[in-house]
C-alpha positions in Angstrom: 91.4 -124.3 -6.6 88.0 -124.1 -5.2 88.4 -120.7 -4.4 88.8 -119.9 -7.6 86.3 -121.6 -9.0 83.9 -120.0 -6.4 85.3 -116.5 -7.5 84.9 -117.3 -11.0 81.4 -118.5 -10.3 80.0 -115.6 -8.4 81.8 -113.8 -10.8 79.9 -115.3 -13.4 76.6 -115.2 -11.6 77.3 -111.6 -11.0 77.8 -111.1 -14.9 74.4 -112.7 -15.3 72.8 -110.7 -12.6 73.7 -107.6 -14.5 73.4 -108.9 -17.7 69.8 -109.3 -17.0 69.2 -106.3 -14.7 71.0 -104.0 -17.8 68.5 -106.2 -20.2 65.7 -105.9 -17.9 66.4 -101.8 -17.9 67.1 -101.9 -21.6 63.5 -103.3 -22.0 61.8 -101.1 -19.1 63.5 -97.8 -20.6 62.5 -98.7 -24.3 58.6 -99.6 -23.3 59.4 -96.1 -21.4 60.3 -94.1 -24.4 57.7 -96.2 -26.9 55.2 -94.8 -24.2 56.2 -91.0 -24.1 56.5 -91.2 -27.9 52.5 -92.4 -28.2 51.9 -89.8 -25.4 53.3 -87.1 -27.4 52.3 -88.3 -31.0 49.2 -86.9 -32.6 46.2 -88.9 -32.7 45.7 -90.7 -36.2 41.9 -89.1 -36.1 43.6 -85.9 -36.3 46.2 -86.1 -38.4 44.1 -87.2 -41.0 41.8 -83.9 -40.5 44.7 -81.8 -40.6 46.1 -83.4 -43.6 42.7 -83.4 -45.2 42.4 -79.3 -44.5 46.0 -78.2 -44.7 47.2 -80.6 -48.0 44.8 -81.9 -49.6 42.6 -79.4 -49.6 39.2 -78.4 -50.7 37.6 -78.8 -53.9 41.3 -79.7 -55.2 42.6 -76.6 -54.0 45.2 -76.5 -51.2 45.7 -74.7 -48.4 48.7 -72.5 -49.6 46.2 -71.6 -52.6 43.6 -70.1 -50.4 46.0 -68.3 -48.0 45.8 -64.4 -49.4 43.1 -65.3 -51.8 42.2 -61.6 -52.7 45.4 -61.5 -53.7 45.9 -64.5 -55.7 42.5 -63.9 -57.5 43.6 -60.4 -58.8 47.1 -61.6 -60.3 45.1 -64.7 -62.0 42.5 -61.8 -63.4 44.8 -59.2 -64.2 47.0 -61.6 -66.2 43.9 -63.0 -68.0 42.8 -59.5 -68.3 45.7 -58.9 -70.2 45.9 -61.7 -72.6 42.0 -60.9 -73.2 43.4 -57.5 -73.8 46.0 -58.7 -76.6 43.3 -60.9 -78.1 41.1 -58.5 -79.4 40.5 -57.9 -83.0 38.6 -55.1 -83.6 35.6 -53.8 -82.8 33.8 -56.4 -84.5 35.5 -59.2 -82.6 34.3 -59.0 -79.3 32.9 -54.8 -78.1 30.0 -55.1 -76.6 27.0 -53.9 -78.3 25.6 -51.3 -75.0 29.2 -49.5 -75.6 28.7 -50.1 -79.5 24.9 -48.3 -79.4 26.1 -45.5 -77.0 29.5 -44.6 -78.7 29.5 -46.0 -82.2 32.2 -48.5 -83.7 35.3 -46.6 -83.4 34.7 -45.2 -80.4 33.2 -48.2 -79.0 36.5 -49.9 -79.9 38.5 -47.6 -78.2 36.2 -46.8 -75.4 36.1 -51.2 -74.6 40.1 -50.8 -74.8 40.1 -48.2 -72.3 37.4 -49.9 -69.9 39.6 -53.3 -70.3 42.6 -51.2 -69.3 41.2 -50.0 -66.1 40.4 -53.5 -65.2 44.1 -54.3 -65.4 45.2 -51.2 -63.6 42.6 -52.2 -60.8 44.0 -55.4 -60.4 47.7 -55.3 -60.8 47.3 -52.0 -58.4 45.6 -54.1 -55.6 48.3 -57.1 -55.5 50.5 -54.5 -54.7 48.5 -52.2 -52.7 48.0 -51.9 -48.4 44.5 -52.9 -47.6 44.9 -51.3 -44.4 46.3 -47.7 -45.4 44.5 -44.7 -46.0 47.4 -43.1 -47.5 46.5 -42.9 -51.6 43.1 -41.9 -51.7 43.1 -41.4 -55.6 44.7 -45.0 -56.1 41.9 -46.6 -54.2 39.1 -44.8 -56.1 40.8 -46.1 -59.6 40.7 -49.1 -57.8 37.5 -49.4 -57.2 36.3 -47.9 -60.5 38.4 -50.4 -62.5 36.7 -53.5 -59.9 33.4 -52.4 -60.7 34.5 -51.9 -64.3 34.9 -55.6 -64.0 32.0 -56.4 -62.4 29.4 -54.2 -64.8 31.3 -56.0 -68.1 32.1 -59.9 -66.8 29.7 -61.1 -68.9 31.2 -59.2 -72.0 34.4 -60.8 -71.5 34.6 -63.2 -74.5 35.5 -63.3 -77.8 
């Protein structure tokens, strides 16, 4: 009987020995991985300045918003361009007076119709348009004659 009992108790200490070593390892390889996790995370400082430039954005305006602005601007104008466009009443409603004085009322009217139009074509052309060819040397020159269109009348775009 004491044999047994010996064999059961170093059997027993032996349980605990492991016990705690596997504990003891468990703990060691958790503070390990807890360790290589803050190693690898991102500092807080940073993540809040990414977050801050990336999501949040600027001025309320994210990121995504700005990426291809060129683009974005001229689908955002042409559309208002042509709502401005279907809002016009007449050439009492809103022609400016320069193209009034220099080409009467009527053909004021349908001179400011045509100028509005080329400001549409301008920028519904240019979403769809490659900045970087020098293919369609006609389409860029209506283009820019349209953008410049835009630029000589932006004040006269009211009603």
């Amino acid at each position: 009987m004491v044999a047994k009992e010996i064999i059961e108790c170093a059997e027993l200490k032996h349980r605990q020995i492991i016990f705690l070593l596997c504990h003891d390892l468990a703990f060691s390889t958790n503070t390990f991985a807890r360790k290589t996790e803050d190693m690898n995370k991102t500092p807080a400082w940073k993540e809040k300045a990414w977050k801050a430039k990336c999501h949040d954005g600027y001025a309320e305006v994210s990121y995504e918003d700005v990426w291809s602005l060129d683009t974005r601007l001229a689908r955002i104008i042409a559309n208002h361009l042509r709502a401005f466009l279907k809002a016009e009443k007449g050439p009492y409603g809103g022609t400016p007076g320069s193209i009034i004085e220099k080409y009467g009322e009527d053909k004021g009217y349908a001179e400011w119709l045509n100028i509005i139009r080329k400001m549409i074509y301008a920028f519904e052309e240019y979403q769809h348009t490659d900045k970087w060819s020098e293919e369609d040397a006609e389409k860029r020159k209506r283009i820019r004659e349209g953008m410049q269109l835009f630029i000589d009348h932006y004040r006269d775009l009211w009603i």
